[in-house]
C-alpha positions in Angstrom: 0.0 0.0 0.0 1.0 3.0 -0.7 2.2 5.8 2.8 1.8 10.0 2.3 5.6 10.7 3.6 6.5 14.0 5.5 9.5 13.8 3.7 11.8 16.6 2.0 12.1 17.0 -1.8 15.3 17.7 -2.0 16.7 14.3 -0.2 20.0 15.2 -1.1 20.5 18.5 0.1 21.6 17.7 3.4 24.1 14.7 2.2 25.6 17.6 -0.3 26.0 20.1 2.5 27.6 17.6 4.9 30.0 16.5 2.1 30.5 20.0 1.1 31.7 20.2 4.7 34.5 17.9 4.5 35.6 18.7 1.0 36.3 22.3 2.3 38.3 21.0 5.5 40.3 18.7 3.8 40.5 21.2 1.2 41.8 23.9 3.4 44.3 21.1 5.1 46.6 20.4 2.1 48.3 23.3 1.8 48.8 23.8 5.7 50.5 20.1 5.8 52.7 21.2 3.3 53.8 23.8 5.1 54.0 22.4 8.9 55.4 19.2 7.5 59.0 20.5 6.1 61.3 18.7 7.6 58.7 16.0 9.0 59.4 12.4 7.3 56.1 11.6 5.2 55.1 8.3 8.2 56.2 10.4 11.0 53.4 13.7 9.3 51.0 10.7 8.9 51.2 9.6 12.4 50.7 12.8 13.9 47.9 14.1 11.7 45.9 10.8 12.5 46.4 11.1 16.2 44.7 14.6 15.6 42.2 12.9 14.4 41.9 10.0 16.6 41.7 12.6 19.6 39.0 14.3 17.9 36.9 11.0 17.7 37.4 10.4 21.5 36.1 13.4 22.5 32.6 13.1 19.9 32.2 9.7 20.3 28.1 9.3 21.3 26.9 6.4 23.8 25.0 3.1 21.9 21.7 4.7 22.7 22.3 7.7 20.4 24.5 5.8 17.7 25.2 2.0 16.8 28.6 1.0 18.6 31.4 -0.5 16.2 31.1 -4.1 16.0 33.3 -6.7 16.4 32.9 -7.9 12.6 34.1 -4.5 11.8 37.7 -5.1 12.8 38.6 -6.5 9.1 37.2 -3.6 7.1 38.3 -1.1 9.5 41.9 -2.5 9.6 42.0 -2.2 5.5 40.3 1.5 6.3 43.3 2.5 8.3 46.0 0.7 5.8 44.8 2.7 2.6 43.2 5.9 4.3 45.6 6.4 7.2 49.2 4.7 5.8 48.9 5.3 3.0 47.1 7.6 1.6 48.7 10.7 3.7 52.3 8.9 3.7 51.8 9.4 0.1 50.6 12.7 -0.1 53.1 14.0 2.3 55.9 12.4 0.2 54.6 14.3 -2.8 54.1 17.6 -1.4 58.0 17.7 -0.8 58.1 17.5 -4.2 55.8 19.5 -6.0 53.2 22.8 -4.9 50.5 22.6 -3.0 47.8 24.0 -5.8 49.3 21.4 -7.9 49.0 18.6 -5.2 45.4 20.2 -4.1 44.1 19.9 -7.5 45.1 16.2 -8.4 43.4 14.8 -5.4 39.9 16.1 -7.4 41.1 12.4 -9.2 40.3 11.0 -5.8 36.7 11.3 -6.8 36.8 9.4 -10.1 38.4 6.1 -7.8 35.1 6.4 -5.5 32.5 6.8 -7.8 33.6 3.7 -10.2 34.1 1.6 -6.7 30.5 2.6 -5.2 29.1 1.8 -8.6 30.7 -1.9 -8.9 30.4 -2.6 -5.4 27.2 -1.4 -4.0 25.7 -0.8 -7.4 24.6 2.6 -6.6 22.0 4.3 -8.5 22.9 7.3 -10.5 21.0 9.1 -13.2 21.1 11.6 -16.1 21.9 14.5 -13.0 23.9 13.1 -11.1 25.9 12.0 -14.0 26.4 15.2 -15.2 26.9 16.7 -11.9 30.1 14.3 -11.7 31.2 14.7 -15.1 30.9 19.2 -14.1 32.9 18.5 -11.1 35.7 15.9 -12.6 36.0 18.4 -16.3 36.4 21.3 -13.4 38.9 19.6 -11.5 41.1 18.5 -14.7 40.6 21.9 -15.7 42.3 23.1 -12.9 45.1 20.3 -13.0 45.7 21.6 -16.3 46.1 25.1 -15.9 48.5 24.3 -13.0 50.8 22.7 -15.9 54.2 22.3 -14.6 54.5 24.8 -11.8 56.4 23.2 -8.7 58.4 24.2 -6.5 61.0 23.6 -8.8 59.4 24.8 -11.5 61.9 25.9 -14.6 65.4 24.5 -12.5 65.9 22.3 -15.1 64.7 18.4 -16.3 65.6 16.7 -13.2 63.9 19.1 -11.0 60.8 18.6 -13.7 61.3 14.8 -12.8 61.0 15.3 -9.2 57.9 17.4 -9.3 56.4 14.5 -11.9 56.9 11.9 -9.4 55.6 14.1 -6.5 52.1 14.7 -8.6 52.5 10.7 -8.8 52.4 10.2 -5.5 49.5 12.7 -4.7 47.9 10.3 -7.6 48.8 7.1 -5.8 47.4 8.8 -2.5 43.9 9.6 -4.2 43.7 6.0 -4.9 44.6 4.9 -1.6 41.4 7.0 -0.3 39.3 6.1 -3.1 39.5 2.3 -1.6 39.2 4.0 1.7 36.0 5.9 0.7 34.5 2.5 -0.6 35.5 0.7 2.1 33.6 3.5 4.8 30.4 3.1 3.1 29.9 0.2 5.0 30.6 1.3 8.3 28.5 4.9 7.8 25.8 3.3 9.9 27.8 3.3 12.6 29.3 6.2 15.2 31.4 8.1 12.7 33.3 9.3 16.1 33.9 5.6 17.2 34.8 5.0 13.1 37.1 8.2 13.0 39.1 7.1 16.3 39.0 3.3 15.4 40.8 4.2 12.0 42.9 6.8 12.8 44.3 5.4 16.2 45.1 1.9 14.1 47.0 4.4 10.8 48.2 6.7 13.3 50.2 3.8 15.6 51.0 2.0 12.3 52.6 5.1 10.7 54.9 6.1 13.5 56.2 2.3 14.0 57.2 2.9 10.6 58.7 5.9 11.1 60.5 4.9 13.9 61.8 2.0 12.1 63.0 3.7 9.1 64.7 6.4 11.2 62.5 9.3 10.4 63.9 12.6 13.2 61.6 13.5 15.7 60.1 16.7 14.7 59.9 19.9 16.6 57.4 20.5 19.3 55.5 23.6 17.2 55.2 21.3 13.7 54.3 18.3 15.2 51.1 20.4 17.4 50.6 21.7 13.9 49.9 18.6 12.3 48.0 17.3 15.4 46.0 20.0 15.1 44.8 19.7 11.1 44.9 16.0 11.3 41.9 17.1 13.9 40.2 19.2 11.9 41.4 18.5 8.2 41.1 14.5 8.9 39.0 14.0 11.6 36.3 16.4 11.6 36.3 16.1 7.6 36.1 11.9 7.8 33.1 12.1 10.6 30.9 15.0 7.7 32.2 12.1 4.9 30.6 9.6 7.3 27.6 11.4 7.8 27.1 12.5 4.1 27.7 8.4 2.8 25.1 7.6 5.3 22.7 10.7 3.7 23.0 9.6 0.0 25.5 7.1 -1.3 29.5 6.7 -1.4 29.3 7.7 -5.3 27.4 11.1 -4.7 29.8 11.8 -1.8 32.7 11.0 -3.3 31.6 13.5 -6.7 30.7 16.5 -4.2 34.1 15.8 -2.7 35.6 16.8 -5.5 35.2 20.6 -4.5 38.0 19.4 -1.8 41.0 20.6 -4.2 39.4 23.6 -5.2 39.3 25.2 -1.7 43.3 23.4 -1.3 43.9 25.3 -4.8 42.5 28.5 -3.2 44.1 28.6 0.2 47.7 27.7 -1.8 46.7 31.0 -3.6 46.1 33.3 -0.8 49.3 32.1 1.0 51.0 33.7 -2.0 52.1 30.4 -4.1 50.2 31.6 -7.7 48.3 33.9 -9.0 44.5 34.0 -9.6 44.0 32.7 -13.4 41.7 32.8 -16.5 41.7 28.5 -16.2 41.1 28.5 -12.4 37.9 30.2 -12.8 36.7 28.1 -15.9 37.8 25.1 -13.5 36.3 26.7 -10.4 32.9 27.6 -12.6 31.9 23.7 -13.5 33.0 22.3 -10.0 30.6 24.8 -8.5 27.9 23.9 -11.2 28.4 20.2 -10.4 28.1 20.7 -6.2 24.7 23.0 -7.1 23.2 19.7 -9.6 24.0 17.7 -6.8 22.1 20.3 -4.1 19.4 20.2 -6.1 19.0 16.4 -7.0 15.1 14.8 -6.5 15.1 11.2 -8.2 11.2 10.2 -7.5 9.3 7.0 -8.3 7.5 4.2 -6.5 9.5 1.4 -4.9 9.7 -1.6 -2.5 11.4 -2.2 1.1 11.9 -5.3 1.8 12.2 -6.6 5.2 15.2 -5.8 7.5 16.5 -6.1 10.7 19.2 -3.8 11.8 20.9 -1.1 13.7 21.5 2.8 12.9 20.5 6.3 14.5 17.2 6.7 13.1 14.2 9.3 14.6 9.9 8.5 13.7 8.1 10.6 11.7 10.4 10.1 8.4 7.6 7.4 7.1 10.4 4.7 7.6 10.8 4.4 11.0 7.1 2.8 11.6 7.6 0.9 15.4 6.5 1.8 18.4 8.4 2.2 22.1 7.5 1.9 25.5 8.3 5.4 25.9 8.5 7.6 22.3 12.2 8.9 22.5 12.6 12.1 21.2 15.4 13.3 18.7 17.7 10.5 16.6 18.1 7.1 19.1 20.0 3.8 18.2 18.5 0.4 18.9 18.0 -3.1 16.8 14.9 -2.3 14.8 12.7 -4.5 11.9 11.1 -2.5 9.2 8.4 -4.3 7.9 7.7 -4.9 4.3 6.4 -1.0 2.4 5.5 0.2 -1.0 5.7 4.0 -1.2 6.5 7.0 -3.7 9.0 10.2 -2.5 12.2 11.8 -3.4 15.2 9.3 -2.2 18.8 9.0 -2.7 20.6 5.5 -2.4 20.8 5.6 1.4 20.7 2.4 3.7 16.9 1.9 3.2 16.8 3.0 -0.8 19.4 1.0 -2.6 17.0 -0.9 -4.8 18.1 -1.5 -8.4 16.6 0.2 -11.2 
């Protein structure tokens, strides 16, 4: 039978927003690493940037009646989480960005979005039409844009073919770092129902003690006491914070659609690198700038519509009634979003939905 929903028309709004979120404090994070980590050996500026984060997920963690606790299935994925989004991915990324400029660094990782989107479609299958299509293709033609414009500028820029090599092989490495968080990205999908504070400091304390064992072993200096709060401090915000919106956007409409709004990530890198002085302002950054924002606003704006089944399910997620999904009764009605074991019951409806954990029927 068919249920009247109190449900927004514009499902997708609020996923876009939270990824827009984390695009722009990872985006503002790149260039900032690059600065506070001269000096700092790429596992040792992993290490401390993750125990920022881990930190961060200590102190938002929520109690199991307000989220779903971390299982102990989750170990496995969780483990490969921290291996490819907190080893290394950043280890990566810092070794590149001792090697070329921050804009150029900042605008390869829009790449990272191309790895996510193709995973989330083979893996989960997610649903994506003639918008959100378009909206990727804006965002990924308005990153390469901006990749391109960057050309060869480095930090080395102009000192001759070997200083060209070394800036080749640092973009390489920023490339081999979006891959290692497009796996990531994929693998968190699955894990989106849970705490994102009890994910955040599950990953990052396993990367962060991972990286500085490393470190240690491969006889990386201690750094000073100012760069290493430094990093602390943006792994916090720029990795922490970000990874819990990223959570929270995956859980609001899909690992594809959050991976294509984080895209915007280099932009706002690109544009911080700018106003710390590295380059100026140019005709191709705004062309590049122009479709990324044109591809976040399709994505805002997304309402795919049409009747479909639920089938029954048992599970566990923060959920609140009154969203014509959440059906079953308590005791006692809590108020605001709760956590609990729950059965939805078998439903055919009609509203605007985005491939979240109760609308990833295929098409």
């Amino acid at each position: 039978m068919s249920t009247p929903l109190p449900i927004s028309r514009l499902p997708a709004l609020r996923g876009a927003l939270l990824a827009l979120g984390a695009a722009v404090l990872f985006g503002i994070s790149t260039p900032f690493v690059q600065r506070a980590g001269v000096g700092v050996g790429p596992f040792t500026t992993a290490a401390l940037l993750y125990a920022g984060a881990a930190l961060l997920g200590a102190l938002l963690r929520k109690p199991p009646e307000r989220e779903a606790a971390l299982r102990r299935g989750d170990a496995p994925r969780l483990a490969l989480m921290a291996l490819f989004g907190a080893v290394i991915g950043p280890v990566a990324l810092a070794w590149g960005l001792q090697r070329t400029s921050g804009t150029s660094a900042s605008l390869m990782l829009a790449l990272e979005a191309l790895f996510t989107v193709v995973l989330a479609r083979v893996l989960y299958g997610e649903t994506m039409d003639k918008r959100v299509w378009c909206a990727m293709v804006l965002l990924m033609v308005g990153g390469l844009t901006l990749i391109v414009d960057t050309g060869g500028t480095g930090p080395a820029a102009g000192a001759g073919a070997a200083a060209g090599t070394g800036a080749l092989f640092g973009l390489l490495a920023v490339l081999a770092a979006t891959a290692a968080w497009g796996v990531d990205n994929t693998l968190s999908r699955a894990l989106a129902e849970r705490d994102p504070a009890q994910v955040v400091l599950g990953k990052s304390a396993l990367g962060a003690s991972a990286a500085a064992v490393i470190g240690w072993a491969a006889g990386e200096p201690l750094p000073h006491l100012l760069a290493a709060a430094a990093l602390v401090g943006i792994g916090a915000c720029g990795y922490g914070l970000s990874l819990r919106l990223y959570l929270l956007a995956q859980r609001a409409f899909g690992a594809a659609r959050t991976g294509s709004v984080f895209a915007f990530a280099p932009f706002i890198g690109a544009a911080v690198a700018i106003a710390l002085g590295e380059r100026a302002l140019s005709v191709g950054m705004m062309a590049g700038a122009a479709l990324m924002l044109a591809g976040v606003a399709l994505h805002l704006a997304e309402a795919h519509e049409h009747a479909h089944d639920h089938e029954p399910v048992d599970h566990e997620h923060a959920h609140s009634h009154g969203d014509g999904h959440h059906t079953h009764t308590h005791a006692q009605m809590p108020v605001g979003e709760h956590s609990h074991p729950h059965r939805h019951a078998p439903m055919r409806h009609a509203h605007s939905h985005v491939p979240d954990v109760h609308h990833m029927h295929p098409h």
